[in-house]
N, C-alpha and C positions, 0 to 999 in steps of 0.2 A: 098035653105034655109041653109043656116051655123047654124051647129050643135056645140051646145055649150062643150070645152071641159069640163066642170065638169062632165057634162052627162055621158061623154064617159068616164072617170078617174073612175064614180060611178060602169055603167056597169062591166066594164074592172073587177075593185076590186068584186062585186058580184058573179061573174062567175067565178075567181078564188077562193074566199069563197066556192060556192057550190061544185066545181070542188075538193078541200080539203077535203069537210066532206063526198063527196061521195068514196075520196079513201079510210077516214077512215071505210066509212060504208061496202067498199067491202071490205077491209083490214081483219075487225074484223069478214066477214062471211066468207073469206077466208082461213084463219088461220088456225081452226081446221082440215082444206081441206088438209092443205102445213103440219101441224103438221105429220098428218098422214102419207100423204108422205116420209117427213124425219124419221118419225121412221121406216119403212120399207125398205127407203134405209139401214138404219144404223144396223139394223137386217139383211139386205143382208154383210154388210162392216165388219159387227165386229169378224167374224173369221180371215180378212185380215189387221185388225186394229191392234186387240193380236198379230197376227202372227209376224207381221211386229216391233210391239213395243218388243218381245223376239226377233228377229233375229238384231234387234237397239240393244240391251242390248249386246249379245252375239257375234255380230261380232269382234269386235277386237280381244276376246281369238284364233277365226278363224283363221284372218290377223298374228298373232305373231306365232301360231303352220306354217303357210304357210310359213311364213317368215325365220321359222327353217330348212326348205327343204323337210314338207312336203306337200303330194298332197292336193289340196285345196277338194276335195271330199274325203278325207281319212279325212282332218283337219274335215269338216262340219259333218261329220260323227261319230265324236268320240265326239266332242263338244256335238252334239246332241246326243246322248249317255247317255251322262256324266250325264248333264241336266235332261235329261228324268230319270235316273237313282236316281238322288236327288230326282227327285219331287216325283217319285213313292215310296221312302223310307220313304218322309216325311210324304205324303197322308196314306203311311201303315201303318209307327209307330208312328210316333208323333201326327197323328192327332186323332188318336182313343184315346191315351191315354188322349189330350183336351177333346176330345167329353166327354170321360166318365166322367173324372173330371166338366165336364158341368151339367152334369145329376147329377151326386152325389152334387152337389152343390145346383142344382135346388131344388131338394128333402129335402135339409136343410133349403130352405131359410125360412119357417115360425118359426124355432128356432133362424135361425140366424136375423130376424127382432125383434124376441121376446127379446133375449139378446142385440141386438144393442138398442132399445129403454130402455130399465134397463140401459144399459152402460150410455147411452147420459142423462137420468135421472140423474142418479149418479154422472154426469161430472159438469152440470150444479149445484148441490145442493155441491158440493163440491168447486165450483168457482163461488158461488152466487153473487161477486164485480161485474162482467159482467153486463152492463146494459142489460135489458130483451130484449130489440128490435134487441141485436148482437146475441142475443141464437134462435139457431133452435131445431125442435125438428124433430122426427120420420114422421110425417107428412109432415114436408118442407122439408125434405128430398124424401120423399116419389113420392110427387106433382115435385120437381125438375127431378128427372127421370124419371117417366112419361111424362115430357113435352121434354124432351132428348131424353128419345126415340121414340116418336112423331114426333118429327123434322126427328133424321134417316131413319124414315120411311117415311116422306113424301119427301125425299130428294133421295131415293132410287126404288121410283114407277116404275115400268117398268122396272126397272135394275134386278130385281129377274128372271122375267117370260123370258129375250132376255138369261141370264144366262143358265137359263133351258136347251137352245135348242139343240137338238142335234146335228146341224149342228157345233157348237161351240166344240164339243166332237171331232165330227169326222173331219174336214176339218182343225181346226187350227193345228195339229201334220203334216199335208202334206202342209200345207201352208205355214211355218215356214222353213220347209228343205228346200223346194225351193226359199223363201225369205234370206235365209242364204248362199246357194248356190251363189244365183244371184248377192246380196249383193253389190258387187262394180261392176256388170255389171251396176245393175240398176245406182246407181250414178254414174258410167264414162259416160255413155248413155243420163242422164238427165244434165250433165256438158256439155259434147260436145253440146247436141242443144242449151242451154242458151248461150254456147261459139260464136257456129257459129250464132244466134241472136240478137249477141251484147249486149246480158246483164249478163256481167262478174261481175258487182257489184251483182246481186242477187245469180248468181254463190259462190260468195266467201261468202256472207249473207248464204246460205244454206251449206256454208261448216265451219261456224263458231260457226251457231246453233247445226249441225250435233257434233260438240267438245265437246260446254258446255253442252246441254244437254244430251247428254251421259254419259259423267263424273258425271254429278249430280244423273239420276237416279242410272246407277250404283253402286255409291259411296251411296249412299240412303238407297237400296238395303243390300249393305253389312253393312250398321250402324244400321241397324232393327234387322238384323240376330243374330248382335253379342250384340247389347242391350238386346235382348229377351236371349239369352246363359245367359249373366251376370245378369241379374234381376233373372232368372231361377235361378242361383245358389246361387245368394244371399238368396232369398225366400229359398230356401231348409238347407240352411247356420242356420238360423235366425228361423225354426222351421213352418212356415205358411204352413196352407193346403195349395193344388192344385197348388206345384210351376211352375210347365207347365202352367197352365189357368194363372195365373195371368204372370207370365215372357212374354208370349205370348202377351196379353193383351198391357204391358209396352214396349215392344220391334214393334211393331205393330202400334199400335196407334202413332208411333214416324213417321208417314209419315204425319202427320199433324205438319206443323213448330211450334216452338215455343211453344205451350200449350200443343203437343200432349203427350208426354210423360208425365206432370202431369192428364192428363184427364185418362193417363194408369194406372196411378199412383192408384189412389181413390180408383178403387175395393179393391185393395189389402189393403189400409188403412184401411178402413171403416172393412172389412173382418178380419183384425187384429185386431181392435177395439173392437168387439164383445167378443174378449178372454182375454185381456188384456192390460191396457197404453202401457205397456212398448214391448208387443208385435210389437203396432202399432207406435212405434216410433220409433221400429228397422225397421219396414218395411219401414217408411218416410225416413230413412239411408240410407237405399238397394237404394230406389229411387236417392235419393239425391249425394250419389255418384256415382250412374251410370249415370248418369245427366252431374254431372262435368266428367267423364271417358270419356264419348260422346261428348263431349261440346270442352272439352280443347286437346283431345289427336285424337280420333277414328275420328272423324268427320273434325279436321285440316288435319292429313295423308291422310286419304280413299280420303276425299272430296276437300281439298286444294283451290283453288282458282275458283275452276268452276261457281259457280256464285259470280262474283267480284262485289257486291251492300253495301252499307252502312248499317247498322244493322236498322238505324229508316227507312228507306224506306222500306227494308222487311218488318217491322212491319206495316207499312202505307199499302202496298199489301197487306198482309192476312188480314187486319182487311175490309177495301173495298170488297177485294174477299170475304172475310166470310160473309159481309153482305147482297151480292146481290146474291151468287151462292150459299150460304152454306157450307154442307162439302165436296165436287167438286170443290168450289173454295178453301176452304183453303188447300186442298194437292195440287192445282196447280198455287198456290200464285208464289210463288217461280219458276217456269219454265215460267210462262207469265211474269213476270218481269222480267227476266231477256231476253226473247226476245223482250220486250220493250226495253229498255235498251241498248242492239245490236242494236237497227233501229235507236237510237236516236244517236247511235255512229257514225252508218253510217253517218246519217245527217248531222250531223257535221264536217266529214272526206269528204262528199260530198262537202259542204258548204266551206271549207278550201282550197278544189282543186280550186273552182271558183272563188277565189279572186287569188291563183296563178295565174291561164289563165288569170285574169285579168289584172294584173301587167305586167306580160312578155308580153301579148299584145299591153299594153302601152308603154312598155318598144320600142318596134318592131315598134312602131308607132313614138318615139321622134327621132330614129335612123334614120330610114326612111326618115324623113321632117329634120333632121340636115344632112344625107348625101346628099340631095338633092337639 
């Protein structure tokens, strides 16, 4: 008996139907299964992730002290020194002096809500032209940070308690020495087998992101450091409490592209505000020129060309990234696109070879059939 193909087209599609919802069905009881999992790999991985991404940052000062004639365990050794030496200076003195400034501020904040609501009263009744629906008051302000720090915190779950650990205390300071140590063992090591593999394009793809992405955080690094200096002393300049909290804040927040340094901005405005206009228009100053100091001069030198993308495609990344990772993705808008951006180059430089071999093949072929 011949079996009708509709039947079998019907079947066919059915069983591929059920066969889809049953992966969805195991997929979504799977999940919290594979969640779980990856967070305790990554709980094993992340004192060798830090280590790794400090011994990234730090190796070239390595490579260029070697390069001077000295021993590469004498270079890695004072490097790491040097390093450790900063961070314990920072952790001892500058960071007590934020904390305390933290506290002392905390302690203030129901005078200083009390005078910002008088202030923003008095702004509004003073610039009454404003139609009513552009004016905020101490409430929409209020409900605005609230829903700010909400997001932080729901964007930050899990990242507090893997912080905690004290595996992260103890193991990333020995993991680091030896990732710095090893440093171009490991990449001469992972070169040679891509080499001897035959895949010299992803070879040079890892030696091109190993460039830019270096350069960027680096350069990153040192334009936080010295924005937070320069807002520091503006604020201190210009008369505002807690000029470490808030320089800190301004300089800091600038790992986030494009907005971050206004979003650093605000406390300090707002914090100005409560004392006086003309306070807090010096502070929008401070901001505003260290903006352009960062913008035009600090961020061209430090950072120069490392990530070569157009300014509206940056802006098209962070705002994508911002919407779908948060604040994860908007400090690492800028590093994925610009390894987007590499692959698409490759592709193209791939794509270009192939019409070469194309041509000279043809070429080898008219030759061929005309000497022949």
């Amino acid at each position: 008996m011949k079996v009708d193909n509709r039947y079998i087209k019907l079947i066919v599609s059915l069983v591929i139907i059920s066969l889809f919802f049953i992966i969805i069905i195991l997929g979504h009881i799977a999940l919290p299964i594979i969640y779980k999992i990856m967070v305790g790999f990554f709980h094993v991985l992340l004192p060798f992730i830090i280590s790794f991404f400090i011994a990234f940052l730090l190796h070239t000062i390595v490579d260029r002290l070697e390069m001077q004639g000295l021993n590469r365990a004498i270079s890695v050794l004072f490097v790491y020194l040097a390093f450790t030496l900063l961070l314990t200076y920072g952790i001892s003195n500058l960071i007590p002096i934020i904390i305390n400034q933290v506290i002392d501020l905390t302690q203030q904040l129901p005078t200083i809500y009390d005078n910002l609501k008088v202030t923003l009263d008095d702004f509004w009744l003073r610039n009454d032209f404003i139609p009513e629906k552009y004016q905020f008051n101490i409430k929409d302000l209020e409900s605005w940070t609230m829903g700010a720090l909400e997001k932080i915190r729901l964007n930050s779950t899990g990242v507090n308690g893997i912080l905690d650990s004290f595996n992260i205390i103890i193991l990333t300071p020995i993991i680091t020495f030896y990732f710095l140590y090893d440093y171009n063992r490991i990449k001469s090591g992972l070169g040679k087998f891509l080499l001897k593999h035959k895949y010299n394009i992803i070879y040079k793809f890892l030696k091109d992101v190993d460039v830019d992405l270096g350069s960027y955080f680096r350069g990153l690094i040192l334009v936080m450091n010295l924005l937070a200096i320069a807002a520091t002393i503006g604020f201190s300049i210009i008369g505002l409490d807690y000029p470490f909290l808030f320089g800190f804040i301004v300089g800091y927040t600038n790992v986030i592209p494009i907005i971050g340094l206004y979003i650093g901005g605000i406390p300090a405005v707002l914090y100005a505000f409560t004392s006086s206009y003309k306070l807090a228009i010096l502070a929008t100053i401070v901001i505003v020129v260290s903006q352009a100091l960062e913008s035009n001069i600090v961020t061209p030198y430090v950072q120069s060309k490392s990530i070569n993308a157009h300014p509206l495609l940056i802006l098209l990344a962070f705002v994508v990234f911002s919407r779908y990772f948060g604040i994860m993705g908007m400090i690492f808008a800028i590093p994925i696109l610009a390894i987007i951006l590499l692959v698409f180059r490759y592709i193209k430089s791939w794509r270009r070879l192939q019409r070469v071999r194309k041509c000279n093949c043809n070429v080898e072929k008219s030759k061929t059939i005309y000497y022949n």
